[in-house]
N, C-alpha and C positions, 0 to 999 in steps of 0.2 A: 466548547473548544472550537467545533468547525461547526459553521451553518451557510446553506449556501441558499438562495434566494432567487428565483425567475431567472434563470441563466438560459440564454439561449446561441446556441452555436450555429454553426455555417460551417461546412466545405463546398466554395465555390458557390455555387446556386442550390445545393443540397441542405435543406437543415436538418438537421442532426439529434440536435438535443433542444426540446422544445418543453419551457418554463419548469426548471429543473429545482425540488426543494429537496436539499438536504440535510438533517441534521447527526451531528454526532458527536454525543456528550463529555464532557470531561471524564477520563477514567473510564469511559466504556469500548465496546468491540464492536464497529458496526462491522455489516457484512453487505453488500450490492451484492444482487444477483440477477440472471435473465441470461439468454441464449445467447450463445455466439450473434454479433452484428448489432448488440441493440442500443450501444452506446456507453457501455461502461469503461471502457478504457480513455475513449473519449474525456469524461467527464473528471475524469485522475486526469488527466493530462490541459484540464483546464484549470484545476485546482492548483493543479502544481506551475502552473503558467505555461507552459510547453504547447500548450495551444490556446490562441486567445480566442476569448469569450465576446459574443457580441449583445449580449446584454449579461442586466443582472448583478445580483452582489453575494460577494466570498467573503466571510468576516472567519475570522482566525485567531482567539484569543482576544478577543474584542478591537479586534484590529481590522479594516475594512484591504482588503489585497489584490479588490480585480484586477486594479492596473498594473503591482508590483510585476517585476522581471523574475525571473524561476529562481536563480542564484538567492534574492533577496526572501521568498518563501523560506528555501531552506534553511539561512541566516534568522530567520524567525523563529526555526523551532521544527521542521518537518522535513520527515526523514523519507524518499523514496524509494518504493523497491519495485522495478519497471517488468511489463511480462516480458521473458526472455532473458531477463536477469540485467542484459547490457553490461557484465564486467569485459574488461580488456584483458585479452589473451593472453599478450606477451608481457604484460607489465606481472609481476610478482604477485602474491596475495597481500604480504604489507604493504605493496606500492596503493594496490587497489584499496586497499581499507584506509590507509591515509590520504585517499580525495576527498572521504567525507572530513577529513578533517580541515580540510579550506574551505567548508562551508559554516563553520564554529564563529559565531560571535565574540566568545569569550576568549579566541586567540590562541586557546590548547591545541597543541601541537603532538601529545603524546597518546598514542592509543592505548584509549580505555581497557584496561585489562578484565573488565564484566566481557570486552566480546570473547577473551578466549576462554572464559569460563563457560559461557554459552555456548559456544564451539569451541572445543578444544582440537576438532582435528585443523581448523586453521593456525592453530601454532605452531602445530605437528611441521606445517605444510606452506607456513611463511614465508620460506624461501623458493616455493617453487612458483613456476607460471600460473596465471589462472584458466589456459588455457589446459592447460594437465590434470585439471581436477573434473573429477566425475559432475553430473547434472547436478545429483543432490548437494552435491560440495560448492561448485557455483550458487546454487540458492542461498547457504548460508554465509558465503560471501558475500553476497550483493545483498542480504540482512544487515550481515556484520558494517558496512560499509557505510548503511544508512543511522545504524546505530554510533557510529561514528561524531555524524553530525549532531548527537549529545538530542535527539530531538524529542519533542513533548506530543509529537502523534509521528502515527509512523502508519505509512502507506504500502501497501501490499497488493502489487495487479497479479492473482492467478499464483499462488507461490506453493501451490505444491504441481502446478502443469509439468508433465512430463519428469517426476521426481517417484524413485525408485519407494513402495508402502512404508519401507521402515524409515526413512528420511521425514514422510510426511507426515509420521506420527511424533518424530522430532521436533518438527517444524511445528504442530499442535500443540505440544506441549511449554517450546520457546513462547509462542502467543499467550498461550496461558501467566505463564511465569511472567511474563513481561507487565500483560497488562491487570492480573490478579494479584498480584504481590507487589509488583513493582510502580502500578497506576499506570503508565503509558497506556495512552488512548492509542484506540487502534482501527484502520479506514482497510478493508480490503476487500480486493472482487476473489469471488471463487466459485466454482462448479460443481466440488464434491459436497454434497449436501451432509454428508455426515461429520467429514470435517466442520461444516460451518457450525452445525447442530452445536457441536462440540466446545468450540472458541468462541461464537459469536454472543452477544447478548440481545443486539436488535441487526433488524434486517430492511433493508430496502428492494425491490423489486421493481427492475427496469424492463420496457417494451418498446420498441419504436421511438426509442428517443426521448419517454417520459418513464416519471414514476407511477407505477401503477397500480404501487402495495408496501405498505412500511407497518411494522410494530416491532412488539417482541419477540424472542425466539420462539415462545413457546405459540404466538398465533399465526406459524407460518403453517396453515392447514394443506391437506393433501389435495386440497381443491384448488389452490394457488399452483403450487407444484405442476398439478398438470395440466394447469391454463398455460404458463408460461414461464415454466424451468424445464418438461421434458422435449424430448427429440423426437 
C-alpha cells in the first residue's frame, strides 16, 4: 500500500531525516515510534506532501507521489489525522467533516453515515462549534474528517495525546474496527506503548532521523523499549 524509500529531508542546513525506509502493507496497522524530536511527524508530513522531500521515493498504491501537491495525495486515497488534531473552531462539526469531502475523487458530497456510527456523539453535536467540543471529541472529529475523504490508508500523528483513558480506549477499538473488519490500512505515530501493543500489527522504530528497528509486534523486545522509546 505505502512504501517509502531513501528519503531524505532538510530544514535549512539541518538534516532531519536521513535514508528513510518504510513499508506498510495493505490491510495492515503499522505503528512508528521513538522519543519526542526524532523525526516522526516529520516524516507523516512528507508523506503527506506538507513538507517536501529532498530525495527518495513514496509509491502509494503503486503509484510513485514524491512530487504530487498534498491536496492530490488525499484525492488518491489518504486520509490525515494531524497531531493537535488542527479542526477549526468556529466552523460547526458538519462544516468540519465536509472538508474531507473536497478531497473525494469520486465527487460525493454527502457524509458517509459509517462516521456517525463510529461516533455517534458527532451527530449528537453536528450543529455545534468545534471549538465547544472536549479534547477527546475533537479527536474523533478530525478522524471523522479524514474518514470523510472515503480513504484506503488513514494516518494518525499521536491520537490519543492529551485524550481523557476512556476516549482512548475508544479511539483503540475505532483502529481496531476499522482496520480488522473493515481492511483500511492504517499509518500512526504513538507513545502509549500498550495502546500500540494493542492496535498495531508491525512497528517501525525511529532515532535521530533514521530507522533503527522494524518487525512485528510481537519482536518489539524490552531491550528496544529501553534503548529508544524510554525517558
Amino acid at each position: 500500500m505505502l512504501r517509502v524509500e531513501g528519503l531524505e529531508q532538510y530544514y535549512g542546513q539541518s538534516h532531519t531525516l536521513w535514508n528513510i525506509g518504510l513499508e506498510v502493507p495493505d490491510g495492515k496497522c503499522v505503528c512508528l515510534l521513538g522519543r519526542n524530536g526524532v523525526g516522526k511527524t516529520t516524516l507523516l508530513k512528507c508523506i503527506m506532501g506538507l513538507l517536501p522531500s529532498a530525495s527518495g521515493r513514496i509509491d502509494f498504491a503503486g503509484e510513485e507521489i514524491a512530487g504530487a501537491p498534498a491536496e492530490w495525495r488525499a484525492r488518491l486515497g489518504i486520509g490525515y489525522v494531524p497531531q493537535g488534531r488542527e479542526i477549526f473552531p468556529r466552523l460547526t462539526v458538519e462544516e468540519n467533516l465536509r472538508l474531507g469531502l473536497l478531497a473525494r475523487r469520486d465527487g460525493v458530497r454527502k457524509l458517509p453515515e459509517r462516521i456517525f456510527e463510529l461516533f455517534p456523539v458527532l451527530k449528537q453535536m453536528r450543529r455545534r462549534c468545534g471549538g465547544d467540543l472536549s479534547g477527546g471529541q475533537q479527536q474523533q472529529l478530525a478522524i471523522g474528517r479524514a474518514l470523510a475523504v472515503g480513504p484506503k490508508l488513514l494516518i494518525l500523528d499521536e491520537p490519543t495525546e492529551g485524550i481523557q483513558p476512556n476516549i482512548v480506549h475508544e479511539i483503540g477499538d475505532i483502529i481496531l474496527r476499522l482496520n480488522r473488519e473493515e481492511r483500511l490500512t492504517v499509518l500512526l505515530v504513538e507513545q502509549k506503548l500498550h495502546f500500540v501493543r494493542r492496535v498495531a500489527d508491525r512497528f517501525h522504530v525511529m532515532n535521530k532521523g533514521r530507522i533503527t528497528a522494524a518487525g512485528a509486534m510481537e519482536e518489539l523486545s524490552e531491550e528496544l523499549v529501553r534503548e529508544y522509546l524510554t525517558v
